[in-house]
C-alpha positions, 0 to 999 in steps of 0.5 A: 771301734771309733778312732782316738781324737789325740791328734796334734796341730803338726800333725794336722798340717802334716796329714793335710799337706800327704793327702794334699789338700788345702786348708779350705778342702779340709774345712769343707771336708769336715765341716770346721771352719778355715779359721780354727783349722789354722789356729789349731796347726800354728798351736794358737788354739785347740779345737773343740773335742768334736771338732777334732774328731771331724777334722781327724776323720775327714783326712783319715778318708782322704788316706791319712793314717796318724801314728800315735806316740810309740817311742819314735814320736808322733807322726801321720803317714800315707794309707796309700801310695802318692799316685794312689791319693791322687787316683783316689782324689780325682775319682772323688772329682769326678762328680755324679750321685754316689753310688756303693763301693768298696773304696 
């Protein structure tokens, strides 16, 4: 099952700033554009419904989970630990052909 696109301009910037990548990583990681990205987090704009399901994939890969409203508000949290993001991020580095896993 596909996951919902309702996220939030806060919560982009939020789930940017857990996985710990810059706004330039995020556009490369989902292909929208630097620009968007930031009028979106500053509430400028809103992105195109495609563009926002790139942007919520690509940092649910990096180990974003979004929280949707449930009575406490919305929220993003880490999938993993912080020293495991940055395990995981560094493994992705690394360089090389890809190869199958199960990370």
């Amino acid at each position: 099952m596909p996951a919902p696109i309702d996220i939030t301009g806060p919560q982009c910037r939020a789930a940017r700033a857990l996985v710990q990548w810059s706004l330039e990583e995020v556009s490369r990681r989902s292909g929208v554009s630097v620009a968007v990205i930031a009028d979106f987090e500053s509430r400028r704009a809103a992105p195109a419904v495609e563009a926002l399901r790139r942007l919520r994939e690509a940092l649910e890969e990096g180990g974003a989970v979004f929280i949707p409203e449930n009575g406490g508000g919305l929220g993003v949290r880490l999938k993993y630990s912080r020293r495991d993001a940055r395990a995981v991020n560094k493994w992705e580095a690394e360089g090389g052909r890809a190869g199958e896993d199960d990370v």
